[in-house]
C-alpha positions in Angstrom: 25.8 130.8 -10.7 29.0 128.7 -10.7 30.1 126.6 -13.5 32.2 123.1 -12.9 35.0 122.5 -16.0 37.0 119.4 -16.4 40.6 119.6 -17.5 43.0 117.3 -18.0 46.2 117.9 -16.4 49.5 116.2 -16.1 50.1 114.7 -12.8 53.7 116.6 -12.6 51.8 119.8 -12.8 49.2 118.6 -10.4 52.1 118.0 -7.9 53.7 121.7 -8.4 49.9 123.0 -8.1 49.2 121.5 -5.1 52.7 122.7 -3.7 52.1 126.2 -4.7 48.7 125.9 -3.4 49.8 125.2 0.3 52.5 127.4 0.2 49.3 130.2 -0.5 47.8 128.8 2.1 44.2 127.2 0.2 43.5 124.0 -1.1 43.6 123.4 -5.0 40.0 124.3 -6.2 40.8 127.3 -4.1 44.2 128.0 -5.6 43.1 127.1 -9.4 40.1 130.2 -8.8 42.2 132.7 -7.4 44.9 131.9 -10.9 41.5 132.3 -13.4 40.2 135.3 -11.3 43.9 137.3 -11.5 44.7 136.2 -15.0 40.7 137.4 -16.0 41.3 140.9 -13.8 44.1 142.2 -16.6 46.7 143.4 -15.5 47.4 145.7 -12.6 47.7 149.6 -12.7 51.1 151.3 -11.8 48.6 152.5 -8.6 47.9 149.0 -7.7 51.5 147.9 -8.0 53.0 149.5 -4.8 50.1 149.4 -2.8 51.1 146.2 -0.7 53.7 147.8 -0.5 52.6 151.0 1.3 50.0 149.2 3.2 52.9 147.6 4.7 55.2 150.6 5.3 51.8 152.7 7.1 51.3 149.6 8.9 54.8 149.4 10.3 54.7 152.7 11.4 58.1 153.8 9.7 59.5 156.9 10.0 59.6 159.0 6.4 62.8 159.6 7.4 63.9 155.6 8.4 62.4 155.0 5.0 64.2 157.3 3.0 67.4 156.0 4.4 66.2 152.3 3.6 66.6 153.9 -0.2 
C-alpha cells in the first residue's frame, strides 16, 4: 500500500531538489523516496560504511599491493 502526503515547500528548495535529483539521476518523487527511505533505514553500520568502497576496489581488480601503496 502506498500513501500520497502533501507538503508545502518553498520554491527555492524545490529548485535545489530538483537539481540534486538529476544529478542522482531520478526524477523528484523518485529522489524525495529514496531521502525518506535512507533517513527511515538509521544509520549505517561501520560494515556498511566501506563497502562501496570495496565493491569498487574487487571490481577494479587492484593489486593488494597497488592498494597499499595508494595508502
Amino acid at each position: 500500500m502506498t500513501m500520497t502526503i502533501e507538503v508545502p515547500i518553498p520554491d527555492d528548495l524545490i529548485a535545489r531538489l530538483d537539481q540534486k535529483a538529476r544529478s542522482a539521476g531520478l526524477d523528484r518523487e523518485q529522489y524525495i523516496r529514496a531521502l525518506v527511505s535512507r533517513d527511515l533505514a538509521g544509520p549505517k553500520t561501520s560494515d556498511e560504511i566501506p563497502s562501496g568502497f570495496r565493491e569498487e576496489v574487487a571490481a577494479s581488480r587492484v593489486s593488494d599491493s597497488n592498494l597499499n601503496r595508494l595508502f
